[in-house]
C-alpha positions, 0 to 999 in steps of 0.5 A: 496295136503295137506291143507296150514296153515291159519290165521284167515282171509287168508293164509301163503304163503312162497314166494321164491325170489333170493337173490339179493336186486332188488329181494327182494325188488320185492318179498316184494312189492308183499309181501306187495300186499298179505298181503293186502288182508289179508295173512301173508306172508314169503320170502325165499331167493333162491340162482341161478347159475345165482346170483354165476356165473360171466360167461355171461349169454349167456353160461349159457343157458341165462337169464333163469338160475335165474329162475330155482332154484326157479323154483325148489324150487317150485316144491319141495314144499320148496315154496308155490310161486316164483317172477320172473322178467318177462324178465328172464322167459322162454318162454315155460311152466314149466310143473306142474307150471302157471303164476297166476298173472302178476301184474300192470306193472312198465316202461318198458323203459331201462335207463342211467346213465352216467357220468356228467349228460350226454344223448347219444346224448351228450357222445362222440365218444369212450364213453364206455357203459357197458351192458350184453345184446346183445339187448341193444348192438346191439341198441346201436351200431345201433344209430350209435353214435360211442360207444365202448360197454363192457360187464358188469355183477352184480347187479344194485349198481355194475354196477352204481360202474363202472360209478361212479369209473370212469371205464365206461362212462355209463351203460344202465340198466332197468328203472324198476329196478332203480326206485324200489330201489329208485335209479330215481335220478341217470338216467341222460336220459330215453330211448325212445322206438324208440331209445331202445326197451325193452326186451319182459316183462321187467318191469312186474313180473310174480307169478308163483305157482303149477297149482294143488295148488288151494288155494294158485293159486286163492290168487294170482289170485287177484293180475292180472291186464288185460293191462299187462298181454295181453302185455307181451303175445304179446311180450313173443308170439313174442319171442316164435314164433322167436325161440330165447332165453331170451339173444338173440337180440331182443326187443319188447313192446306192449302198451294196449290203448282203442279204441273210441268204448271202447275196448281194442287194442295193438300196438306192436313193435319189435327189432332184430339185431346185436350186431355190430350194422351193420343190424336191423329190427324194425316192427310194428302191432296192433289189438285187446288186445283179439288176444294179442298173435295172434298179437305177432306171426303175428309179428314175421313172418314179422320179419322173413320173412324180414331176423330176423331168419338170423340175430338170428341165426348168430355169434355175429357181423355178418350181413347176406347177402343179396339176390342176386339182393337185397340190405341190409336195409339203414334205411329208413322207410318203411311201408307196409298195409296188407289188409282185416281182418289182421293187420297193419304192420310198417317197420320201421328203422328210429331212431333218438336220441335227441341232444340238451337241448331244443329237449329232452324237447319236 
């Protein structure tokens, strides 16, 4: 591979980023990181099937689309690095490129923004929601709040426009999202992970470079930070080990603590559901951060072997049945404690949404 131009004290890197002002404003955060650390720094828009196509994702073959013209544009040596949003990775390796670096983490929560200030706990009955996520649909419909979901796409200043406008009560979006483009003001409530778990690596960025390109590679390295890149290997563990798909129904958000004898440990939650809202699973582990994708894979055996294969697999909407001489899930908590060198395991359904002034200020 031919050498990249320098300057007197780093390098020129060109990073691809897709073209909408949530990425751009993501690429040039990173931009402003590498320049830091003394290179000069070009972003070139990459236009995705995903930014030109008013079709669901779900058709498109998910979220996956908006990465893989970067993802070409990468490999076709156009650009030297490509910025994604975790979430709409793929889970399986590109073969030829690597995940340098996963930057600090933004909040991985999901938000609201609804009409007249309001939370879900105070929208009534028949409030429509807008969401293009089967995963927040179906734990919205789960909450069992009586909420009509519709199907939204666009970008984040579009779908405020529909609250705005008066067409919807309230889009759900990602926290992260909002908050990068000065947009905090506009969330009239942050959903907590026991009632909306995220999806797996929402809020963190991946910087995806060629692996054979060594100068631009370890430049990049410089940006990696250790607690979020063993989250997102838990929860993108989870989703590989489940066999599912970027859009499908599922939610998880590992959390990196330190232990009382100074090593790190992760708690890792997990969602799988319908999008009716009518059968969900939500499961728990913990263990070290050095088994972080050990941890997601254990996990995700639980969540099968209590029915999530079943669930994923079905038509939107349609619950699975249950097994002769068994009852489907009544959302009650059930908790469960493996024992000897294996992680603590939580079967947990219970959920419970703030309704009043003085709860949610708690």
């Amino acid at each position: 591979m031919s050498d990249h131009p320098t300057t007197s004290s780093g390098l020129k890197i060109r990073l691809g980023t897709r073209r909408s002002r949530l990425a751009v404003t993501q690429s040039q955060w990173v931009a402003d990181l590498l320049v830091q650390h003394g290179h000069e720094v070009e972003l070139v828009e990459v236009v995705t099937e995903g930014d030109v196509s008013k079709a669901p994702l779900a058709t498109m073959g998910g979220a996956g689309v908006f990465a893989a013209a970067i993802r070409h544009a990468l490999t076709e040596q156009r650009v030297d690095l490509a910025v994604h949003s975790l979430k709409d990775l793929p889970v399986a390796p590109e073969p030829g490129l690597v995940v340098a670096a996963v930057p600090r983490r933004a909040d991985a929560r999901d938000a609201l923004v609804a009409r007249d200030g309001l939370t879900l706990g105070e929208l009534p009955p028949g409030s429509v929601i807008g969401t293009g996520s089967p995963r927040r649909a179906a734990q919205l419909m789960a909450l069992g709040l009586g909420l009509t979901i519709k199907a939204v796409r666009g970008n984040v200043e579009t779908r405020l426009g529909y609250v705005r406008d008066g067409e919807l009560d309230g889009v759900i979006l990602a926290r992260a999202g909002l908050d990068r483009l000065g947009l905090t003001q506009q969330i009239t409530e942050t959903l907590e992970p026991v009632q909306m778990l995220p999806a797996p690596g929402q809020g963190a960025l991946a910087l995806e470079v060629r692996a054979d390109d060594a100068p631009i590679r370890a430049a990049v390295v410089a940006l990696e930070d250790a607690d979020a890149r063993a989250a997102v290997t838990a929860e993108r563990a989870l989703l590989g080990a489940l066999g599912a798909g970027c859009s499908a129904p599922i939610g998880a958000l590992a959390e990196v603590t330190e232990d009382v004898d100074g090593s790190l440990e992760i708690s890792l939650r997990a969602f799988a559901g319908t999008v009716d809202g009518s059968f969900d699973l939500r499961r728990s582990t913990n263990g070290p951060a050095k088994r972080a994708a050990e941890l997601g894979a254990d996990l995700a055996r639980i969540l099968l072997e209590d029915g999530a294969g079943e669930i994923i697999d079905l038509p939107a909407g349609q619950p699975p049945d249950p097994a002769p001489g068994e009852r489907p899930p009544t959302g009650r908590a059930e908790a469960a404690t493996r024992t000897g060198s294996s992680p603590t395991v939580i079967r947990d359904n219970s959920r419970h949404v703030p309704t009043s002034a003085a709860e949610r200020e708690k």
